[in-house]
Structures are given as C-alpha cells and as structure tokens.
C-alpha positions in Angstrom: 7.9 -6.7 13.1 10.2 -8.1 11.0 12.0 -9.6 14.3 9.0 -11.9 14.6 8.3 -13.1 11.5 12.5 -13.9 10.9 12.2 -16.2 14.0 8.8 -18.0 13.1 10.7 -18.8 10.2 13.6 -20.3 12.0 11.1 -22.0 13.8 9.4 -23.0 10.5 12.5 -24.1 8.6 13.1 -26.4 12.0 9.8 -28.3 12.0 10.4 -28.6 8.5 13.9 -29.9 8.7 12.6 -32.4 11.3 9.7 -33.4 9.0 11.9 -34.4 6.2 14.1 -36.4 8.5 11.9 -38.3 10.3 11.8 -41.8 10.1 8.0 -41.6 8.5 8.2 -38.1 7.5 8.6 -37.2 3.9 10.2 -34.6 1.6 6.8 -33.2 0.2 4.9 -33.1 3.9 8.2 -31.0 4.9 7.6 -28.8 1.6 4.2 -28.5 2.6 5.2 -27.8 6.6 7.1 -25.1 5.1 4.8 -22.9 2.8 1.4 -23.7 4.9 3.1 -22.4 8.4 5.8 -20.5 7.4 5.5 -18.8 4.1 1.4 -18.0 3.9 1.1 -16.7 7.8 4.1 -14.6 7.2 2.7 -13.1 4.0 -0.8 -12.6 5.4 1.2 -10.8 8.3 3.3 -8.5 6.7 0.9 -7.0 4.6 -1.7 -6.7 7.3 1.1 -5.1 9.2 2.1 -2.9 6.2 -1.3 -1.4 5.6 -0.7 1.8 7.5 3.0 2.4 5.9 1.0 2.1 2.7 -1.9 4.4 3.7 1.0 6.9 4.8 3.3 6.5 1.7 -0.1 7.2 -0.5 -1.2 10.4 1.5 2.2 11.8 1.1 2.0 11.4 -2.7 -0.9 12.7 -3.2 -0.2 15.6 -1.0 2.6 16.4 -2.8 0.8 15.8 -5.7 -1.8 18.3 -4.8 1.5 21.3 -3.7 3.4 21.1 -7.5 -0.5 21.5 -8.7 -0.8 24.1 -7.1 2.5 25.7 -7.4 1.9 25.9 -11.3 -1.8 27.3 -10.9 0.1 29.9 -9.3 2.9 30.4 -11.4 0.3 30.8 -14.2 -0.9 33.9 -13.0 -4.3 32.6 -14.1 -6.8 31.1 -12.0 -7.7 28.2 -14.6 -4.5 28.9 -17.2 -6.5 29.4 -19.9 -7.1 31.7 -22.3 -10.7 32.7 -21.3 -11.4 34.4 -17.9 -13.6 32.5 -15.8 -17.2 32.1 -15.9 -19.6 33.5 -12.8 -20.8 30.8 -10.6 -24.0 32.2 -10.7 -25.7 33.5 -13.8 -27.3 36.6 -14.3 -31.2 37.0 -13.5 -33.6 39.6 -15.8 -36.3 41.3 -14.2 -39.7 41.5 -15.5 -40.7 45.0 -16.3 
C-alpha cells in the first residue's frame, strides 16, 4: 500500500517539476499539479485503505476494555460491587384469596 502511493508521488513531484519548468508553465499551476494529483488522491487513499486497521485497532480496545471490566467484577466478589445484594428480575406476584 504504501509502495503505491510513494511512487504516484514520484510521479507527482515529476509532472510537477516539469510544470514549473516549462516554457508556459508556472510556479502556482505546478503547486496546484502537486496538491490536486498528488497530495488529495493519496490522502483519500490511505484512509480508505486504513479503515479496516482502524476497525481492528478499535475492536481490540474495546475487547480488552471489556476483560479488565470484567476482571475487577470478579475480583470484587460481588456481582454489582455494591453494598446491596441485587434485586430479582422479576418481582413477586400476591395471590387473591
């Protein structure tokens, strides 16, 4: 990945060169050559590229996130580490006598 976008901008810094030393060409057209092939492709690429790395790098956290959490629930000794035991679920139903 990063193979390709180093040569594009070779290739970029190339057109660019030749764009400022042209006999017509110009110093801000070059700049311009530069950022609008070179700079904004290769930043739309790499993040597109990057996404899945992200995705990973994000699962991973919260994973581990989720293991120290409950690693101290069960260091506790208590299911909700208070000081109150928990409540039922369900409550309790009277009957009608």
């Amino acid at each position: 990945m990063y193979l390709v976008a180093i040569a594009w901008m070779y290739v970029v810094v190339m057109m660019s060169v030749a764009e400022a030393t042209a006999p017509n060409g110009t110093v801000l057209g070059s700049i311009v050559t530069f950022f609008l092939y070179g700079v904004l492709p290769c930043v739309i690429l790499m993040y597109l590229m990057g996404t899945p790395m992200r995705r990973r790098a994000i699962r991973a956290k919260e994973k581990a996130e989720l293991e120290q959490l409950r690693a101290q629930v069960a260091a506790s000794g208590q299911p909700d580490a208070g000081s109150e035991a928990p409540a039922d679920a369900v409550s309790a139903v009277r009957k009608e006598v």
